[in-house]
C-alpha positions in Angstrom: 1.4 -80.7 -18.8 1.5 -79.1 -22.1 2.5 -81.7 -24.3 0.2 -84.3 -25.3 1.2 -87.8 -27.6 -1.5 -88.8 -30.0 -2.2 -92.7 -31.0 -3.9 -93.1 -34.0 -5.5 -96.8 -33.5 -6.3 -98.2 -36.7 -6.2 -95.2 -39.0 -9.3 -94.6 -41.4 -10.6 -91.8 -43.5 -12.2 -90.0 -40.5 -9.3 -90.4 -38.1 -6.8 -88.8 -40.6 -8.9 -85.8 -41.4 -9.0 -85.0 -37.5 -5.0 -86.1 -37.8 -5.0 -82.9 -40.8 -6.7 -80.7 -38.4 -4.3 -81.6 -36.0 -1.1 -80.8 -37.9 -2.7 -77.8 -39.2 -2.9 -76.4 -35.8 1.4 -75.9 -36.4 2.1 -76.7 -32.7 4.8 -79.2 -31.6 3.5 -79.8 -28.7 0.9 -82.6 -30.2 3.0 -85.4 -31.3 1.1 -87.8 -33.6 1.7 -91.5 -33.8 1.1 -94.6 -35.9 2.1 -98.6 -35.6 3.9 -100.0 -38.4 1.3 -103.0 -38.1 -1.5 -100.6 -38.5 0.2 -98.8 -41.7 0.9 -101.9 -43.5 -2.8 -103.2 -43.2 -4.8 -100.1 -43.9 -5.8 -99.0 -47.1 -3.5 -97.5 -49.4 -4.6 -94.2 -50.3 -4.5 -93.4 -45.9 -1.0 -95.4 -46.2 0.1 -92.3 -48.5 -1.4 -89.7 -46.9 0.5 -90.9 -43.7 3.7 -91.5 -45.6 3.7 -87.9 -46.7 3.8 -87.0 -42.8 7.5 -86.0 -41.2 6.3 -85.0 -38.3 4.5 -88.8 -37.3 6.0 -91.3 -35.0 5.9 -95.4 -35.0 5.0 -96.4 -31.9 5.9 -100.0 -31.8 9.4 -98.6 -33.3 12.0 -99.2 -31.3 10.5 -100.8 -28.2 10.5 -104.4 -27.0 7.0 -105.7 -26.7 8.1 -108.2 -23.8 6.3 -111.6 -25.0 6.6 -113.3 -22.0 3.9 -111.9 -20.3 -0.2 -110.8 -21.6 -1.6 -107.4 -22.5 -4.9 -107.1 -21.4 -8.3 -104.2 -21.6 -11.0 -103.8 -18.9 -14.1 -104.1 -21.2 -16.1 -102.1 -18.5 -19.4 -102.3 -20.9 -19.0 -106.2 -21.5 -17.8 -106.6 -17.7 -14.8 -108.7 -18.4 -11.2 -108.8 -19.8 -10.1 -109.0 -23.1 -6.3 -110.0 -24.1 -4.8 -107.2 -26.8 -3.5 -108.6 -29.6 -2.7 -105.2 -31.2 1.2 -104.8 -31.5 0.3 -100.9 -31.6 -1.6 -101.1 -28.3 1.0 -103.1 -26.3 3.9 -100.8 -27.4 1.8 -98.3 -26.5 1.6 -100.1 -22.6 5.1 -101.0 -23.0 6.2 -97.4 -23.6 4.6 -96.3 -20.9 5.8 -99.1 -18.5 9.3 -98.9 -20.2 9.7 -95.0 -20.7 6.8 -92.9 -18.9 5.4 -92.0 -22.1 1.8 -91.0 -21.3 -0.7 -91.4 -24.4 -4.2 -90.8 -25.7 -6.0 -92.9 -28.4 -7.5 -91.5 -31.6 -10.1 -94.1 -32.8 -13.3 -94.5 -34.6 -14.7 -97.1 -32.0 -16.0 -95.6 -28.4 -14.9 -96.9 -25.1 -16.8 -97.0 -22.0 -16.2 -93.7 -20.0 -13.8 -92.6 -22.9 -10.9 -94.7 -21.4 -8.9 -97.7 -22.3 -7.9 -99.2 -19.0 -5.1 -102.6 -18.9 -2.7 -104.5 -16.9 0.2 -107.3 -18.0 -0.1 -110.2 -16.3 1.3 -113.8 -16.7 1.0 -117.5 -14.9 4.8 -117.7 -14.0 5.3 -113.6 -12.7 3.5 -113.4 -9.1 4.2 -109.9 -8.6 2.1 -109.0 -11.4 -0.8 -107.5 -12.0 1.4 -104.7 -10.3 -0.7 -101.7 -11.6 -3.7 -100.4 -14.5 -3.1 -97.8 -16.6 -5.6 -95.7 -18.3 -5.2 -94.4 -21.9 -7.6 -91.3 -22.6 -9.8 -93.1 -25.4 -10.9 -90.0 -28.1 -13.6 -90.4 -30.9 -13.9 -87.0 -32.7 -12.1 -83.5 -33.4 -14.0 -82.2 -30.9 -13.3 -84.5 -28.1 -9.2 -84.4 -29.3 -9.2 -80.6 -29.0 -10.8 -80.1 -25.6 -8.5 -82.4 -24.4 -5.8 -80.6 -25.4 -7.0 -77.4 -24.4 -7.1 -79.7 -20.7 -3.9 -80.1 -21.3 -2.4 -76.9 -21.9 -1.2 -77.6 -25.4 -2.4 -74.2 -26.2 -1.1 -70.6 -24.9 -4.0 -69.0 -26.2 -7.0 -68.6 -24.2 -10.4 -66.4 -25.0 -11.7 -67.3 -21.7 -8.6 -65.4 -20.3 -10.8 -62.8 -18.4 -7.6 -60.5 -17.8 -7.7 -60.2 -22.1 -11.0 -61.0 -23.2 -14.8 -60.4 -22.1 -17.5 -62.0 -24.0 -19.9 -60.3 -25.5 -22.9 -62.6 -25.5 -23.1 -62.8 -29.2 -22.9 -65.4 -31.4 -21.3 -65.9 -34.6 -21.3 -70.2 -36.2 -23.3 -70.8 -32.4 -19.3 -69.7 -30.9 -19.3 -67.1 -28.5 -17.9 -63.6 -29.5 -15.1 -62.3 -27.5 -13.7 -58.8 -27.2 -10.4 -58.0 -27.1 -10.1 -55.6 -24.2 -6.6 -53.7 -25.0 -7.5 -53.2 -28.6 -11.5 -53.7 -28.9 -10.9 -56.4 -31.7 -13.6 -58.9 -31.8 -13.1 -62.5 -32.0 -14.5 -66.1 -32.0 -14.0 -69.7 -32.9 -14.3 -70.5 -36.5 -17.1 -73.0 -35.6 -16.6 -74.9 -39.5 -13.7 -75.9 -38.9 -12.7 -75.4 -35.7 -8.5 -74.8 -36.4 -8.3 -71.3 -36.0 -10.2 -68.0 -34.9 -12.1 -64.8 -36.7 -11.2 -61.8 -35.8 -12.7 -58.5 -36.7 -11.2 -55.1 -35.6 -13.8 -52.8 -33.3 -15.0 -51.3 -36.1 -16.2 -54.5 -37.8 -13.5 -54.9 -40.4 -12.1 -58.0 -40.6 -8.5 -58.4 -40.3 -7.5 -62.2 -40.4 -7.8 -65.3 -39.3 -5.5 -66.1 -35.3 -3.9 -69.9 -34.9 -5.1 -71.6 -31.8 -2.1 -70.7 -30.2 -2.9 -66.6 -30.8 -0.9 -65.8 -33.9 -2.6 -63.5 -36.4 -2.3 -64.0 -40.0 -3.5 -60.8 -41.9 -2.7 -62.5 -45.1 -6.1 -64.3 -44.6 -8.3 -61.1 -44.3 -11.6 -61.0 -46.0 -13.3 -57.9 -46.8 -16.4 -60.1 -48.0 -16.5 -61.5 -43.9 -19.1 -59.9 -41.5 -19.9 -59.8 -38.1 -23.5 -60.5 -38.4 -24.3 -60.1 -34.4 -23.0 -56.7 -34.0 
């Protein structure tokens, strides 16, 4: 728990502005990755976005697909199987299989119950199907960050009633929270959804706070409000 590795399935304007968000969250515990198939088929101006990235992993790098047996989904909606010709998707299988690797998919299509379910099989192997495995299947920003709050990707926790209490305000439609060692006031930028608003008890605000609880007083904003208290 803690550490979560991102596919990004077929990369396209809308998955790589969640992919932005992502990295601007600074944590290294979200580990993003691509297929070189994927890269070398989309369109350019995502192919240099993604190039610019250091910090993104090819997932059909380094692995043997094994060709003599079939990848296959569990379309649960159509009710039957479909054979993956994706080289992204089956080193994704195979890195599991091979390695333990577990993965979630960033895509712009929906799956059934949110999951990508498959099995290997082949004609000439009679121990297999041996065993499914289930990829968390992930459509919006939303959706990616909840599931890494799941997860435990993030230290930083306003529900943590030891710290926090809310206050049954509102600011964006986010709950306000209150600080309970210094009074401070905070909530989820609901905009953008990267980082938090905090105010000081007096209603000055004093910065914007990473997901992960770091305050940067650099972005302080005289001009920012609390409108609900």
């Amino acid at each position: 728990m803690g550490d979560v590795n991102l596919y990004i399935h077929e990369p396209c304007p809308a998955s790589i502005e969640i992919a932005r968000k992502i990295r601007a969250w600074g944590t290294p515990k979200v580990r993003l990755w691509l297929s070189a198939e994927d890269m070398e088929h989309c369109d350019v101006s995502i192919r240099r976005v993604i190039e610019q990235w250091r910090d993104g992993k090819i997932v059909d790098r380094n692995i043997q697909i094994d060709n003599s047996v079939n990848y296959y989904e569990w379309n649960l909606s159509a009710v039957h199987v479909e054979v993956i010709v994706s080289s992204g998707l089956k080193a994704l299988i195979q890195r599991c299989t091979d390695q333990g690797t577990q993965f979630a998919v960033l895509s712009e299509s929906a799956k059934s119950k949110g999951q990508m379910t498959c099995f290997v099989d082949a004609p000439q192997q009679m121990d297999l199907p041996d065993a499914w495995q289930k990829f968390q299947w992930l459509t919006s920003y939303d959706e990616v960050l909840q599931f890494c709050r799941e997860q435990g990707v993030f230290d930083f926790d306003l529900t943590d009633t030891s710290r926090f209490s809310p206050t049954g305000k509102f600011e964006q439609g986010a709950q306000v929270y209150k600080e309970r060692s210094t009074g401070n006031f905070i909530y989820l930028d609901n905009l953008h959804k990267t980082h938090y608003e905090v105010f000081s008890s007096t209603g000055q605000h004093l910065g914007e706070m990473s997901l992960n609880g770091t305050l940067d007083r650099h972005m302080a904003d005289s001009n920012k409000r609390l409108k609900s208290l």
